[in-house]
C-alpha positions in Angstrom: 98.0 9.5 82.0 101.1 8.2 83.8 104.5 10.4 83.6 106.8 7.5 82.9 109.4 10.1 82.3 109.6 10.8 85.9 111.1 7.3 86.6 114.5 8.1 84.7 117.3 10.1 85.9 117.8 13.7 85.3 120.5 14.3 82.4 123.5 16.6 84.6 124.9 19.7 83.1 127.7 18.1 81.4 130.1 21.6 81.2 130.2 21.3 85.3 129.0 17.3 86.3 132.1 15.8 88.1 132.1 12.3 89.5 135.3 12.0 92.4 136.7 9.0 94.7 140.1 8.7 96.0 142.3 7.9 92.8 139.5 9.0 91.0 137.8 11.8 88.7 135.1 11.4 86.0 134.6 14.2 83.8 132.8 15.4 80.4 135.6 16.6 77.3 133.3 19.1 76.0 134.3 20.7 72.6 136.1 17.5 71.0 135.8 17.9 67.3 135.5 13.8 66.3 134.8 12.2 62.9 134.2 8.5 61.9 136.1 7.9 58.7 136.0 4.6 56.3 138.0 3.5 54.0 141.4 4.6 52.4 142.5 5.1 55.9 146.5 5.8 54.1 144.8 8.6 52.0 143.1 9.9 54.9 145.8 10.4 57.4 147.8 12.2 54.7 145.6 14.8 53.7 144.5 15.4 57.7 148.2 15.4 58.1 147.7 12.4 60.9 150.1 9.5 61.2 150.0 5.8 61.6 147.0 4.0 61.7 145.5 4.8 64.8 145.3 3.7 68.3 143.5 0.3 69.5 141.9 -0.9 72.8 143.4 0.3 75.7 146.3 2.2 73.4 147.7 5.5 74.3 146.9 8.4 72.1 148.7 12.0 72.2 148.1 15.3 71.7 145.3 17.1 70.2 145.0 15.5 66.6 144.8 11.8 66.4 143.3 8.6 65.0 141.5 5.5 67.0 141.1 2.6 65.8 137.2 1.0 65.3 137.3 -1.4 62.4 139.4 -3.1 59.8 138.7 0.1 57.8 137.2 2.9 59.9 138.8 5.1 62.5 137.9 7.8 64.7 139.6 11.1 64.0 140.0 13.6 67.0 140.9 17.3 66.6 140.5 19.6 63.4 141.1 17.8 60.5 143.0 20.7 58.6 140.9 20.3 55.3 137.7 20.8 54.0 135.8 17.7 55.4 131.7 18.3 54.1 130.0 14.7 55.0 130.4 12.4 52.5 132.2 10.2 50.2 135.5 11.3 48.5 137.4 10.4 45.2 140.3 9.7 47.2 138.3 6.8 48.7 137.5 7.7 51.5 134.0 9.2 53.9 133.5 11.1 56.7 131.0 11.8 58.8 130.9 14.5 61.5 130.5 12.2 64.9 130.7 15.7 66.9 127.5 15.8 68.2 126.8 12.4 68.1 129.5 11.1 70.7 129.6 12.0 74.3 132.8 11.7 75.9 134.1 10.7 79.3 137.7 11.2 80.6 138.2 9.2 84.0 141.3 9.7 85.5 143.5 8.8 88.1 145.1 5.8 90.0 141.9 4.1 90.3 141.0 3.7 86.8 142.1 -0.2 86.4 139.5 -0.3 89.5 137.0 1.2 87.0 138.1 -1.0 83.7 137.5 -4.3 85.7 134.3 -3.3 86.8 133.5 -2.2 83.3 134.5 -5.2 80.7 136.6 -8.3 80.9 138.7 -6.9 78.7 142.8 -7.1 80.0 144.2 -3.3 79.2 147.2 -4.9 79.4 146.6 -6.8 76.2 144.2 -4.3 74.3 143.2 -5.1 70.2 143.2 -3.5 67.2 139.7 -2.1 67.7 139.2 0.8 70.4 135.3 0.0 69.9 134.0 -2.4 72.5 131.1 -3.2 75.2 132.0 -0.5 78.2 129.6 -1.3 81.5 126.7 -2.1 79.1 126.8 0.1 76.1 128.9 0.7 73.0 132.0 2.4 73.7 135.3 3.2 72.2 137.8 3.2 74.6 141.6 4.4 74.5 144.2 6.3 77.0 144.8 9.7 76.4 148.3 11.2 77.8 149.3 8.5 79.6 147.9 5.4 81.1 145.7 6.6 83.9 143.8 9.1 81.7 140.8 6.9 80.1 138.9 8.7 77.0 135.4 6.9 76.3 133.4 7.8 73.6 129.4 6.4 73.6 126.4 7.3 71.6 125.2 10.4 73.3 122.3 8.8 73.9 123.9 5.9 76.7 125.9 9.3 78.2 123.3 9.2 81.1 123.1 5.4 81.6 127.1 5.3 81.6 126.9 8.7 84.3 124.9 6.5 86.5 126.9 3.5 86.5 130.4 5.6 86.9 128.3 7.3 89.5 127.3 3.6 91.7 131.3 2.6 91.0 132.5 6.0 92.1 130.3 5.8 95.4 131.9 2.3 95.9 135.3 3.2 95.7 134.7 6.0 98.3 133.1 3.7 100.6 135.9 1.6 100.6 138.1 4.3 101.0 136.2 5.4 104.0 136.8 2.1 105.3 140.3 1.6 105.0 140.9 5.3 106.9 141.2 4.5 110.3 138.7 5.8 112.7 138.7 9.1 114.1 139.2 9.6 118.5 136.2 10.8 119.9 138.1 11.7 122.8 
């Protein structure tokens, strides 16, 4: 019987896999403690000791406790959440569920990264929504700065974290070929 296995790419070690250009360096956050919460976002953010009501498309998020934006009533929470948090609905009417292990998230940073977002979506980061949560190169992503605005944070299913390697890898390869092509040319003599 045919291996069809043998036809997809090899999944990298994610704790050393590093993707680099000039203006450019794609790695894996490893360790990121996320959870998707619906609801009474208000009630939420006060007993995880979070303010506002997170951070949309393209927006800047600090620190390393915060809240981005994915639906009318559902946000992603980053960092520890400073209470007791088993899966679940609460009284206070809210749920969360543990999106740890289920997210895989990239951090792509540098000058090159509006290089990368035009390639990615037609989406202006100039004029980001509400929503964080959006179609990244071809799969589900939420997508926000972190820091400041060349640091990109995406967070996709963990299964697309190899199709979305692959695709930062081919954008990553052209952005050093054209780097190569704007040096000048070396003297031979």
């Amino acid at each position: 019987m045919r291996d069809l296995g043998t036809k997809w790419t090899a999944v990298p070690d994610w704790s050393n896999a590093v993707l680099e250009a000039p203006g450019l360096r794609v790695v894996t956050r490893l360790g990121l403690i996320q959870h998707l919460v619906s609801g009474d976002l208000k009630t939420f953010a006060a007993r995880a000791g979070l303010s506002g009501t997170g951070v949309g498309a393209f927006g800047l998020a600090d620190g390393d406790r915060y809240m981005v934006r994915v639906a009318r009533d559902r946000v992603l929470a980053v960092g520890d959440l400073r209470f007791e948090a088993p899966p679940g609905w609460r009284d206070a009417g809210f749920a969360v569920t543990p999106m740890s292990a289920g997210f895989h998230v990239f951090e792509i940073a540098g000058r090159s990264v509006p290089a990368v977002v035009s390639r990615a979506t037609t989406l202006d980061p100039g004029h980001g929504g509400p929503s964080a949560s959006m179609a990244f190169a071809g799969a589900q992503a939420i997508v926000y700065f972190h820091g400041d605005a060349q640091t990109l944070r995406l967070h996709v299913d963990r299964g697309m974290a190899a199709h979305l390697w692959v695709w930062l890898s081919a954008v990553v390869e052209t952005l050093r070929s054209k780097g190569d092509a704007e040096r000048p040319a070396a003297d031979d003599d």
